[in-house]
N, C-alpha and C positions, 0 to 999 in steps of 0.2 A: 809596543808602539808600532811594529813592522807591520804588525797582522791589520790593525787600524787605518796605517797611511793607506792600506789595499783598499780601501771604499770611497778614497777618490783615483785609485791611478788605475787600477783593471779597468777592460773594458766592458764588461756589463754596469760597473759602477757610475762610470762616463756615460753610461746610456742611461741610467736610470738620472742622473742631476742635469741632462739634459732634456729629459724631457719635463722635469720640476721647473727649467729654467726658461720650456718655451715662451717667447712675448716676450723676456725678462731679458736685462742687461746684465748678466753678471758676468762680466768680460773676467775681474776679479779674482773670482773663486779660484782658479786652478791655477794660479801663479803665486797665493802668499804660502809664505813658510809654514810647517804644520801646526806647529803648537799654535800659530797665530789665528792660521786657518780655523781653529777647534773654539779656540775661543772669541772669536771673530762673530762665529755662526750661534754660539751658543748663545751667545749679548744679544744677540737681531731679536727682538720677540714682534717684528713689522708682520701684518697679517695678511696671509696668503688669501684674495678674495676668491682666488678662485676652487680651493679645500676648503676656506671659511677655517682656517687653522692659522695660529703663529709660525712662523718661521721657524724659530728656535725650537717646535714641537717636534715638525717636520724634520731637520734637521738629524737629531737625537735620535730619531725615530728608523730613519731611514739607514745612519750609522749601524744601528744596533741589528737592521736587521742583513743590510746587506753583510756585517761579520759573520754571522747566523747561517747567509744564505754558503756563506765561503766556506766555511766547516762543515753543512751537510752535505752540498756536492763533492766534496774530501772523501767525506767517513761514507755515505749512501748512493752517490749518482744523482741524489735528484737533481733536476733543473726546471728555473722559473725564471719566464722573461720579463724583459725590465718593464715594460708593460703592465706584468703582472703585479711584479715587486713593487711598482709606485701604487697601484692601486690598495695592496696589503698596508703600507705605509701609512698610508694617508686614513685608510681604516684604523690601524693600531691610534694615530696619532690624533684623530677623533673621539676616539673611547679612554684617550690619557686625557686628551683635555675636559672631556666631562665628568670625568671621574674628580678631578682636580678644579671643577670650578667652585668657587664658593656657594652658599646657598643665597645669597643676594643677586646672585649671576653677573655679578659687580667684578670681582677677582678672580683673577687668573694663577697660577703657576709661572713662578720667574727663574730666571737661572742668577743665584746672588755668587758676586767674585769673592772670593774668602783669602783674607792675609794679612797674617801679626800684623800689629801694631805696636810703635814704641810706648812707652810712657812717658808722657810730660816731664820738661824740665828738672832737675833736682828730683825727680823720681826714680827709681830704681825696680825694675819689673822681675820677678820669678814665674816663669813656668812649671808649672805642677803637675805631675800625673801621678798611678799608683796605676800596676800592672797584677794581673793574677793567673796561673799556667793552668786551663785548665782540664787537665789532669791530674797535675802533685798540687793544687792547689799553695804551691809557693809562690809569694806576693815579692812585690821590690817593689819602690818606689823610687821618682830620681827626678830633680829640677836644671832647671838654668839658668841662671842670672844676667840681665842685661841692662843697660843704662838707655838714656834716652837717644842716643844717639847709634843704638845696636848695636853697642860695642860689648863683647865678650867679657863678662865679669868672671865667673864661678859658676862650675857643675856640680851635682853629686851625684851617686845613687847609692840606696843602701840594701842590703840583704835582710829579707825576713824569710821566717820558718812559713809552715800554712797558715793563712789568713783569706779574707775577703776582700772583693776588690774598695770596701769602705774603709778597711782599718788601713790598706796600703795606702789610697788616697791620703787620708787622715795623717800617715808618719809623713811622705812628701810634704807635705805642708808644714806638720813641726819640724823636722831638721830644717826644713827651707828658712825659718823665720828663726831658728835659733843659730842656722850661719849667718844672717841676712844682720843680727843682732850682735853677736861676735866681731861681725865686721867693720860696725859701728853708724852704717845707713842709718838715717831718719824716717824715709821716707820708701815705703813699698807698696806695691801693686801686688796681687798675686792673681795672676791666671788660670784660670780651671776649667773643666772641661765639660764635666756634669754636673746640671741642674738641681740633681737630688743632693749632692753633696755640696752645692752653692748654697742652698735654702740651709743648711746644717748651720751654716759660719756667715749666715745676715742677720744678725752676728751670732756668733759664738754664744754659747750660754755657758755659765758657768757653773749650775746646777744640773749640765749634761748628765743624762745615766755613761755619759764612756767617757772614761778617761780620759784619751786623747784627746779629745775636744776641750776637757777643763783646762789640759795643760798649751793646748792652744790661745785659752782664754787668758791664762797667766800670763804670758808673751804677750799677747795682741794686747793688754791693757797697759803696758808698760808705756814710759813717756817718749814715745814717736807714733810717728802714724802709716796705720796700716790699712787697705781696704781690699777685699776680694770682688774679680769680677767674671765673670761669664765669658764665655768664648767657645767659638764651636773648634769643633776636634780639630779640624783642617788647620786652625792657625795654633794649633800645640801638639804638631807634631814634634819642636825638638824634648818635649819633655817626656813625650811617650819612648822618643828613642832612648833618652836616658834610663825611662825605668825598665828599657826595657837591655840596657847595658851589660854586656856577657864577661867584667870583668873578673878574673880569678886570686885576686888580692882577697887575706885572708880577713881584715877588718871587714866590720858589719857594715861602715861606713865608707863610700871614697868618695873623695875630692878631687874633684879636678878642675887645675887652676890653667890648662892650657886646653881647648878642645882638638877633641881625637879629627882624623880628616874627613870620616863622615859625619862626623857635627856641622863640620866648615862647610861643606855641603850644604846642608839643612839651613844654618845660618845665614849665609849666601843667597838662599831660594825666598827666606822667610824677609829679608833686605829688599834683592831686589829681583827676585824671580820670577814667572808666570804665577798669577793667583789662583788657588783652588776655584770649583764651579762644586755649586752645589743648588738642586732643584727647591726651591722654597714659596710655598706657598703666603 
């Protein structure tokens, strides 16, 4: 985060957002707090008339390179003035935005805020992942449980031998729905993270060639209701940390009915923390 704040507080970086800002009132920029600042600039997509570029491109643009420019005059000597740097900038952020327009010429590239959400009323939501190492290609998988009001229900994670990262998925989701069933909920959400293993379970088949999924099928038909839904990676982070849990209890399975402090972390952030950004066209 140190190495970042450096592309508005050095002085060449100052030279270089000053001269982006000639004409321009951005009294602003250099007084709000950083995280807000980042995400402040990333939301702007106002069009620069005078790059004939968005703001938000520019931006992004000019971060990433002034980082760039601070690590090669470290490790090589070079130097390039701000002069120079805005004109690279506004180069690079030209050939993203056309690279990134639609073929209608109609869309652009947006920057979307990404961040959990609860589940409705009398709903009860689990996060799901399934992790794979790889090199010993040992899998885990590990959930979270939360009400709608983001209160800390139940964790787990479990221990598997070598697998893929679809059978790990796969077991996250059965333990998940046969604690979720155990514990006598009616009503569950399940969160997930990839598309290919969403399409698996809209719905479930029961004439699956794999297992797990039959035995998913037998759960999920039972009398409550259950629905699985899509969600980008950024808002399931806490179930990746789960699966990705370094606990050395010797059960296959653990539970945890209190979360560790870097969950409370994660739970905090996914409540009420800054929202991920992610570029989406």
């Amino acid at each position: 985060m140190q190495c970042l704040k450096e592309t508005v507080d050095c002085p060449l970086a100052r030279a270089v957002w000053d001269i982006l800002f000639l004409d321009l009132d951005r009294s602003g920029f250099y007084t709000l707090a950083y995280s807000e600042w980042i995400l402040e600039n990333l939301r702007s997509s106002a069009l620069m008339p005078q790059f004939d570029c968005a703001w938000n491109t520019i931006f992004f643009t000019v971060v990433w390179q002034l980082w760039k420019w601070r690590y090669t005059r470290i490790f090589s000597g070079e130097y390039i003035g701000a002069q120079s740097l805005v004109q690279l900038c506004v180069t690079w952020a030209k050939h993203f935005e056309s690279a990134t327009h639609d073929a209608d010429s109609s869309h652009y590239a947006a920057i979307a805020a990404i961040q959990w959400q609860p589940p409705g009323p009398h709903w009860i939501c689990l996060n799901s992942d399934g992790v794979v190492h790889p090199t010993t290609n040992i899998g885990s998988p590990g959930g979270v449980f939360r009400d709608h009001m983001d209160g800390f229900l139940l964790a787990f994670h479990r221990k598997l031998g070598r697998t893929t990262v679809l059978q790990a998925e796969l077991w996250g989701v059965l333990e998940g729905l046969k604690l979720e069933w155990s514990n006598g909920y009616e009503r569950l959400i399940v969160h997930i993270d990839s598309s290919d293993f969403h399409q698996l379970l809209s719905p479930p088949l029961p004439d699956s060639s794999l297992p797990l999924i039959r035995s998913i099928v037998e759960l999920f038909n039972r009398a409550w209701f259950v629905e699985f839904s899509l969600i980008l990676r950024e808002a399931n982070v806490v179930a990746n940390h789960m699966a990705k849990n370094t606990s050395r209890q010797d059960s296959p399975l653990t539970i945890f009915e209190t979360p560790s402090v870097s969950l409370v972390d994660i739970l905090h952030r996914d409540l009420c923390g800054s929202p991920f950004s992610r570029l989406t066209l």
